[in-house]
N, C-alpha and C positions, 0 to 999 in steps of 0.2 A: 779905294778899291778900283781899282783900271776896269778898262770892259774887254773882260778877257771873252765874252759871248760869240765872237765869229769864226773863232777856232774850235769852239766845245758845241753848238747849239746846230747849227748852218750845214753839217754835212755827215757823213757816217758813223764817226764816235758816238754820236750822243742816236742819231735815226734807228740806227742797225740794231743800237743795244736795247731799247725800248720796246722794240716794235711787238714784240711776244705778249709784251707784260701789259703793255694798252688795248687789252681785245675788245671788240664791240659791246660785251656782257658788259666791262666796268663803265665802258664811256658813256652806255645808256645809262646804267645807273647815278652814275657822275652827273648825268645830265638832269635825269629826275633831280634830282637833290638840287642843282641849282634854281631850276623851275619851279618845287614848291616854296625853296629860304624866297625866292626876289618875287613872288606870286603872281609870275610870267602868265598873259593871257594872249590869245588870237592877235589880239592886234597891237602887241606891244613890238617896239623897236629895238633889237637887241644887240650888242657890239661882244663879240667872244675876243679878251683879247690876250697874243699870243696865241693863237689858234693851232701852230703847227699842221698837221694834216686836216684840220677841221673835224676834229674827230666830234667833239662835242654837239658844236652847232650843226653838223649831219643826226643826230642824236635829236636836237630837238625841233629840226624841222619837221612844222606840220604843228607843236604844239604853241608855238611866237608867230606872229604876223611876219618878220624879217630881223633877219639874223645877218650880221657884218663881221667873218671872220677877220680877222688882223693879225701880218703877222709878217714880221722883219728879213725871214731870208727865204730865197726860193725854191729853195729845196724842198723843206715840209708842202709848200703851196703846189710843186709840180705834181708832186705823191697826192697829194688831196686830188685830184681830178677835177672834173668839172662839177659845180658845186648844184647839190639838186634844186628843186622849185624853194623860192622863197630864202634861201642861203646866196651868197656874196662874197668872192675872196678881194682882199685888199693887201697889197705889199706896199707896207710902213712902218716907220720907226714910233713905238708907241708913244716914245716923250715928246714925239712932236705928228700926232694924227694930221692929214689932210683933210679934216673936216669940220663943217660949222659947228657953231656951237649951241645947246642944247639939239641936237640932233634926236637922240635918244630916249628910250624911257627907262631903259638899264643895262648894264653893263656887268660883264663878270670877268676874275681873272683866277683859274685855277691852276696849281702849284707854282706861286712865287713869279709868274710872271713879270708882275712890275718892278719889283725888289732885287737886281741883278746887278745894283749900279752900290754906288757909297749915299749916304744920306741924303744929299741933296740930292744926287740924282735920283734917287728915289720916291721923294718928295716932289721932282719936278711931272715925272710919269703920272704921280697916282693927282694932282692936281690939273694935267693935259685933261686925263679921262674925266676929272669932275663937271669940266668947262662943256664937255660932249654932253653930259647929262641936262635934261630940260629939269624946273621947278619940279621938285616931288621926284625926281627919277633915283632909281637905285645902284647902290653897286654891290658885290659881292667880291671879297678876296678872301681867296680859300691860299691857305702855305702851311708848312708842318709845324707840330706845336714843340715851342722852344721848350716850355716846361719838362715833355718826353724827353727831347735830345739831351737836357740837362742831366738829367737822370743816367742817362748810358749815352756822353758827349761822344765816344769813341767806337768807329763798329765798320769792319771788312766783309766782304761776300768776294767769291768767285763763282762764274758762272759759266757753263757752254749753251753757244747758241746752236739751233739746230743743224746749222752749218758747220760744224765745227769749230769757229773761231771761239777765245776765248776774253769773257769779260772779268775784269779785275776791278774793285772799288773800296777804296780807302777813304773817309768821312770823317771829319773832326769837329765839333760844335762849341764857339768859345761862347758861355753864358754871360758875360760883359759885354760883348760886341753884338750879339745877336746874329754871328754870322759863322754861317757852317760850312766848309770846305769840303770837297769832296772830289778827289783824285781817279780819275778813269783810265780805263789801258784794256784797249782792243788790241787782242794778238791777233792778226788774219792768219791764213792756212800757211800761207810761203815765211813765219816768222816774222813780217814788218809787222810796225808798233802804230798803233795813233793813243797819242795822250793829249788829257786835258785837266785843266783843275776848276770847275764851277765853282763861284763865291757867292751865296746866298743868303739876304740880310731877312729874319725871321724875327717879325716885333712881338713883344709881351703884349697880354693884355692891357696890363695900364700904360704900355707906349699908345696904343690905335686911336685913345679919344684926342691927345693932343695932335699927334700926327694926321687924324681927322681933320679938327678942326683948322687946320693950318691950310689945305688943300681946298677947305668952303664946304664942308660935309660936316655930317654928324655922323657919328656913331651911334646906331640902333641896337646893336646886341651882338656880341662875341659868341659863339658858338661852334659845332664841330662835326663832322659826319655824323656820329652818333652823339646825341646831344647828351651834354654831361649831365651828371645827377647833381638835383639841388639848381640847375643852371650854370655853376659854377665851373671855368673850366680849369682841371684839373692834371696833372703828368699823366693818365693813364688815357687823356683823349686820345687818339690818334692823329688831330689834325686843329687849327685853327682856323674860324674862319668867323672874317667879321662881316657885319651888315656893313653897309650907309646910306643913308639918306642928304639929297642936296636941299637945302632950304629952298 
């Protein structure tokens, strides 16, 4: 899988079409949810990564001691503004942070941030971020649950922004690879096109313990916005999202 990200992620395809749909309502709530699964307190050190406009870590300033968004291109970082008390914006590359190691006492990454690359690069990301975590520190990776997409691997939307331009989205989900494709196309007003195709690798549950354990983490528990019944997570979650703990 190439890293097709600086075409899809870094400029108005992917900004322009989003922006409606990430209003302050979900991102606090997004954010609550991170704050109870990692049991964030006052003086914990927090790394959001993938940050984009820091929607999040604006969300949970005031309930963390310090929050370090992270996040690879400059464009989401210029749109975030200047970051309020107690928040921190960082432009870098998350497989390779500029920072010491256990810095942190937790760290999160919601929708598939680390997972943009092929296995090993995958594995190299989520192992950067475990080296940042001190003894005992946590992480949280929140991505969509492959079990759903299996179920209905194949699914289009068109949309108009309040601009009039118009969003087009085409989505494929291969249940062997774990990776879901998903084709874009902003029409602007004057007819020109921007396209892109996002490639996004989504592990099973029974992938996360070894793939855990290989990065120096453990897996605490698989779970999902709305925790499944039984514990077990099932095709009707909406979302998977695993613990870790570093020894």
């Amino acid at each position: 899988m190439g890293d097709w990200t600086e075409g899809y992620y870094g400029g108005e395809l992917y900004l322009a079409t989003v922006a409606g749909l990430l209003t302050p309502r979900l991102s606090a709530l997004e954010a609550d949810r991170i704050v109870e699964l990692l049991g964030l307190g006052p003086r914990d050190r927090v790394l959001d990564l993938g940050c984009g406009s820091g929607r999040h870590a604006r969300a949970m300033a005031g309930s963390v001691g310090w929050c370090c968004g992270l996040e690879r291109w400059p464009e989401p970082l210029h749109r975030a503004g200047a970051p309020p008390p107690g928040v921190a914006w960082l432009r870098a590359d998350l497989r390779a942070p500029p920072l010491r190691d256990g810095c942190f006492d937790a760290a999160f990454s919601w929708y598939a941030s680390l997972f943009m690359w092929d296995d090993e690069g995958n594995e190299r990301a989520l192992a950067a971020v475990a080296r940042l975590l001190r003894p005992g520190g946590r992480l949280l990776v929140q991505h969509a649950n492959p079990l759903s997409l299996a179920r209905e691997p194949v699914a289009t939307a068109r949309r108009a922004l309040p601009d009039g331009r118009q969003v087009e989205e085409a989505s494929s989900f291969d249940p062997t690879t774990g990776v879901d494709r998903c084709a874009r196309r902003l029409v602007r007003l004057d007819g020109s096109l921007l396209e892109g195709t996002a490639q996004l690798r989504y592990y099973s549950e029974t992938e996360w313990e070894p793939l855990a354990r290989r990065a120096g983490l453990h897996l605490a528990a698989v779970t999902s916005t709305t925790p499944p019944p039984g514990g077990r997570l099932g095709p009707e979650a909406p979302d998977l999202i695993a613990l870790l703990e570093k020894p």
